[in-house]
C-alpha atoms as one frame of an Amber mdcrd trajectory, in Angstrom:
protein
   0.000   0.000   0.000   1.448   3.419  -0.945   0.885   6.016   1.188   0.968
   9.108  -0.408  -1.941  11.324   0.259  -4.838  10.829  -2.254  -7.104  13.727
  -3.311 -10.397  12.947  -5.027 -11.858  15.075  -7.001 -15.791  14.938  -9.590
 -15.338  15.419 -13.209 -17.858  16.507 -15.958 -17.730  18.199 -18.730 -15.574
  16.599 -21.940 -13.976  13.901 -19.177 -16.373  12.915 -17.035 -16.328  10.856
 -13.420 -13.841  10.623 -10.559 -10.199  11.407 -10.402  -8.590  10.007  -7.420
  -5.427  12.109  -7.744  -2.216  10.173  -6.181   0.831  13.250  -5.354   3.820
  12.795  -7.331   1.935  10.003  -9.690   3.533   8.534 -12.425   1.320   6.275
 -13.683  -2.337   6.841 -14.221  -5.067   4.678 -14.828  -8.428   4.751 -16.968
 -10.922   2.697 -15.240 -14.018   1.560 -17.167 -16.921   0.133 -16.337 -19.424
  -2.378 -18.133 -22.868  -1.659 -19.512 -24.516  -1.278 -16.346 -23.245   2.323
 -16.573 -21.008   1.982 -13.032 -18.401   4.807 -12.134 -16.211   1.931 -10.575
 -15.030   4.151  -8.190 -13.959   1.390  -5.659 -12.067   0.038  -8.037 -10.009
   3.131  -8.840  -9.118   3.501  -5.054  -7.689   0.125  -5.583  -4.981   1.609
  -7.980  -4.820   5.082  -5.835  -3.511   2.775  -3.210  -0.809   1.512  -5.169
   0.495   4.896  -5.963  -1.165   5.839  -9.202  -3.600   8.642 -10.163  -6.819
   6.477 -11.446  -9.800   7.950 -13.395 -13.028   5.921 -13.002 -14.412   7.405
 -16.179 -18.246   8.187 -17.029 -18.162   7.573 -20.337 -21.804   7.145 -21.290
 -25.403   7.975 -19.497 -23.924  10.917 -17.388 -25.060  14.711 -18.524 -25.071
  16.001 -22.228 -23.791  12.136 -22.742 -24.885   9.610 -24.913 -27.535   7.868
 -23.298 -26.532   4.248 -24.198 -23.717   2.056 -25.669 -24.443   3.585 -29.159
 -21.844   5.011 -31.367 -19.786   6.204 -28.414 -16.775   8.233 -29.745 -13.562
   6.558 -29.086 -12.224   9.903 -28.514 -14.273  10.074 -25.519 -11.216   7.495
 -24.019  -8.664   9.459 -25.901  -9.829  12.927 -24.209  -9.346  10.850 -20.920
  -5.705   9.935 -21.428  -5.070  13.292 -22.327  -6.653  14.581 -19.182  -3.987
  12.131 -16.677  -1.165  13.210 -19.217  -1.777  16.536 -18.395  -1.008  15.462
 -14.955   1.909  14.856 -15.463   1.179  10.531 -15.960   4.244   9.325 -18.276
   2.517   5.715 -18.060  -0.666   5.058 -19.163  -2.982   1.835 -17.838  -6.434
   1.238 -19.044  -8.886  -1.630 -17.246 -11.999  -2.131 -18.684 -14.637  -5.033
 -17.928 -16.747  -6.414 -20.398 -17.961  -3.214 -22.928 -15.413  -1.651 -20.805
 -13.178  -4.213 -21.971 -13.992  -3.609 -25.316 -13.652  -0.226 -25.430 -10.464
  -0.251 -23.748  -9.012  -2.241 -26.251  -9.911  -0.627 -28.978  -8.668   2.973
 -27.761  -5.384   0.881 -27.285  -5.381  -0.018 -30.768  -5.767   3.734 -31.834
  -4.302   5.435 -29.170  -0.179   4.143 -28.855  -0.116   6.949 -25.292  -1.452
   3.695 -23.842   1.184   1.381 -22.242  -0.817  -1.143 -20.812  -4.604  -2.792
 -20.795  -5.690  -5.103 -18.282  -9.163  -6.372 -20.279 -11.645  -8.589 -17.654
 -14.203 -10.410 -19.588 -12.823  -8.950 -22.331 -14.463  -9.490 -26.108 -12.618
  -9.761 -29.136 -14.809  -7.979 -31.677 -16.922  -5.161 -31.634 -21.034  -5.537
 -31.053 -24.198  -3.364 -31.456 -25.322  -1.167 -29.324 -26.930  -1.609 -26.169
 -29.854   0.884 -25.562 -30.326   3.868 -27.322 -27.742   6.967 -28.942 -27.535
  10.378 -29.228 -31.457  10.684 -30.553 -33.135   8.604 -28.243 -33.705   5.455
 -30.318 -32.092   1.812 -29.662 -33.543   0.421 -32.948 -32.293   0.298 -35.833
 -29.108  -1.338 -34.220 -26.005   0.616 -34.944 -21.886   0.488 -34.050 -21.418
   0.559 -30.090 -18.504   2.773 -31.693 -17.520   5.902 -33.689 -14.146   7.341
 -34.460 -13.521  10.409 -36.222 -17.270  10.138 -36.961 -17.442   6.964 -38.626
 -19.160   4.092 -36.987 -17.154   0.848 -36.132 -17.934  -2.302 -37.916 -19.966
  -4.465 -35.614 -21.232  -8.400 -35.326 -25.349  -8.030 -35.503 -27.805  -9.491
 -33.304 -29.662 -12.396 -34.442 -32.937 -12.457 -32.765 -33.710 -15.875 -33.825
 -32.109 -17.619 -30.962 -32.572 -20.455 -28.009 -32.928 -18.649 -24.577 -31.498
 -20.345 -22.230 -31.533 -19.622 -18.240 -28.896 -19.772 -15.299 -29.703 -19.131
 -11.957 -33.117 -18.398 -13.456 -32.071 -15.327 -15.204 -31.719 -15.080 -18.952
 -28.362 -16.333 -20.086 -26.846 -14.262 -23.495 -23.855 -16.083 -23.744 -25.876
 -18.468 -26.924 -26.856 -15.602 -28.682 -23.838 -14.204 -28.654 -22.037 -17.417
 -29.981 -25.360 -17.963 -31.920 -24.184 -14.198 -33.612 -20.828 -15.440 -34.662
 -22.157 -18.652 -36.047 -24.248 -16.561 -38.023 -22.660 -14.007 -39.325 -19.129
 -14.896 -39.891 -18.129 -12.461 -42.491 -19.442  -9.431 -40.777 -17.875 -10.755
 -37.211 -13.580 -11.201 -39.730 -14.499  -7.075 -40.350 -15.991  -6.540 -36.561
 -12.489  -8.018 -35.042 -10.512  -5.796 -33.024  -7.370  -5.796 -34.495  -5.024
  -6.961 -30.815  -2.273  -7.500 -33.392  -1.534  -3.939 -33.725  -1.654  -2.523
 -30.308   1.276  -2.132 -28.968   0.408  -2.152 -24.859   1.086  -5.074 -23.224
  -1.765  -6.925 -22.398  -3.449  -8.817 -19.539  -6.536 -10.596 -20.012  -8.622
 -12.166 -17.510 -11.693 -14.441 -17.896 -14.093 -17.226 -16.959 -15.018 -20.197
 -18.306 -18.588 -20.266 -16.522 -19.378 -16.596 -18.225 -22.860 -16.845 -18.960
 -22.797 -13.491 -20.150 -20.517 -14.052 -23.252 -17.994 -16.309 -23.588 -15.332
 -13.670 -22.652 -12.759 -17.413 -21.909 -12.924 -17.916 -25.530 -12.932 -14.103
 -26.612  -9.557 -14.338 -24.915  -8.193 -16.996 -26.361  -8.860 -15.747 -29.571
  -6.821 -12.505 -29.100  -4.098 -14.930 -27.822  -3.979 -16.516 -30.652  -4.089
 -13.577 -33.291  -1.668 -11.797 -31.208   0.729 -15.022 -30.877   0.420 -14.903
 -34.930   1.798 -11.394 -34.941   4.794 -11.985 -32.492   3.300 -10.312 -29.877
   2.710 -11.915 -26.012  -0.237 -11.399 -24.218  -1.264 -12.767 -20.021  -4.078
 -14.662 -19.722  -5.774 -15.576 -16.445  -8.559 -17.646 -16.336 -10.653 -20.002
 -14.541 -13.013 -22.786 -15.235 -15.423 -22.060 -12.633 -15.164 -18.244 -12.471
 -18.421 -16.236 -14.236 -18.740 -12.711 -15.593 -18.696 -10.868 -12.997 -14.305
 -10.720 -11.625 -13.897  -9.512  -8.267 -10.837  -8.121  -7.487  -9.463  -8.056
  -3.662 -11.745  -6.694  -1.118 -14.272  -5.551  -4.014 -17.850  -6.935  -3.271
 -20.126  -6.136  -6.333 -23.105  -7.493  -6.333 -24.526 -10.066  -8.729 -26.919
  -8.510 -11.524 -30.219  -8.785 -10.726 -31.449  -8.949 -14.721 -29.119 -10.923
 -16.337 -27.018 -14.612 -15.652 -22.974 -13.801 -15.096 -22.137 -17.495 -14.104
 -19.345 -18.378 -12.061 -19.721 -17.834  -8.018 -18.489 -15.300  -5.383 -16.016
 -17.331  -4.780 -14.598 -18.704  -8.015 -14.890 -15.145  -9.392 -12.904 -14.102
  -6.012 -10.259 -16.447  -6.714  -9.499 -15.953  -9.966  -9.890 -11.711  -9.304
  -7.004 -12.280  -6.537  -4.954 -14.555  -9.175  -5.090 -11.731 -12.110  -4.332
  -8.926  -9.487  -0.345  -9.473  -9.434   0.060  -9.328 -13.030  -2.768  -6.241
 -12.862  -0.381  -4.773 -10.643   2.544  -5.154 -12.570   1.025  -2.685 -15.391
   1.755   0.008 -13.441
């Protein structure tokens, strides 16, 4: 635990959320949060404690936002970067979780001020949106992302699919494998292309994800990044869901959708990732 004083401090505006400010930082961090819209704050203290300045970013649903996942502008992350550079950060470490994930990735693949990424139930291509964009509407489905103006190719939802139930909440994880299997061309032009992004790379996932099968998402950007030359961390776990807790976080299980895995499986594997988390600072 560092112990250099910690100042926190509420952003809006063009970067939005909390800044927990470490004196004398080096290293700052973007922390993102999944769809449910969370300014992870808890999490960022996690990184203020080990001596870095870490922004739990807003990045969609907050004021004069975007109201959903929809054709969010990747310069939204690079605007935060240039915010902890300003700082005076010379290092630059980006965790996302699930759409967090994703988007964290793919500013890393656009954005080379970005040193390291850990992604935690990451996915390996880009997917529609999830609720509506800047005019309201959800339907027709569009990019979850924009850069320069110019929506990201994205895998499309097939409605036509088998729900299936864990926990007795709806599980997506088949209609998001039911998407790939369906549209295979679309999903080769939806891949985020891992094999040009310089940052190292942790990933960590689950093998009981009944969210989206993040374990095999992972694997995949092993693979295409092994194919390039490049090396990439992955922790995993058989028996570990969605939903990663890292130590001493305790966020509760969704109410509206199945993450799989258990509190303490997703314990376990959160407390196995956090040394090589760690080390990307």
């Amino acid at each position: 635990m560092d112990e250099r004083p910690v100042t926190e401090e509420i952003m809006s505006g063009g970067v939005a959320g909390t800044l927990l400010r470490c004196a004398d930082a080096t290293t700052g961090v973007v922390v993102l949060g999944g769809s449910s819209g969370r300014v992870d704050v808890a999490r960022a203290r996690l990184f203020a404690g080990e001596g870095a300045s870490a922004l739990a970013l807003r990045w969609f649903g907050g004021e004069g936002q975007i109201p959903g996942i929809c054709e969010i502008p990747l310069e939204t992350f690079f605007a935060a970067t240039d915010h902890l550079v300003g700082q005076g950060c010379r290092r630059i470490v980006y965790v996302g979780t699930s759409k967090g994930a994703e988007a964290a990735l793919l500013a890393a693949v656009h954005d080379p001020r970005i040193d390291a990424v850990a992604a935690i139930s990451p996915t390996s291509v880009v997917w529609g949106n999830i609720g509506p964009g800047d005019d309201g509407i959800s339907w027709p489905e569009r990019s979850s992302w924009t850069l320069k103006g110019i929506p990201l190719p994205f895998v499309p939802t097939e409605p036509n699919w088998r729900t299936s139930h864990v926990d007795g909440l709806v599980s997506y994880r088949g209609l998001f494998e039911h998407c790939l299997a369906s549209f295979e061309q679309e999903a080769d032009k939806a891949a985020i292309r891992v094999e040009t992004i310089s940052a190292k790379l942790v990933l960590v996932a689950g093998g009981d994800d009944a969210l989206w099968p993040s374990l095999d998402f992972a694997r995949s950007i092993v693979r295409r990044r092994e194919d390039a030359g490049k090396a990439t961390r992955l922790v995993s776990s058989l028996g570990a869901g969605h939903r990663i807790l890292l130590p001493g976080e305790t966020t509760p299980r969704s109410a509206l959708q199945a993450h799989g895995g258990n509190d303490q499986a997703d314990a376990r594997l959160g407390r196995d990732a956090w040394e090589f988390i760690r080390d990307l600072l």
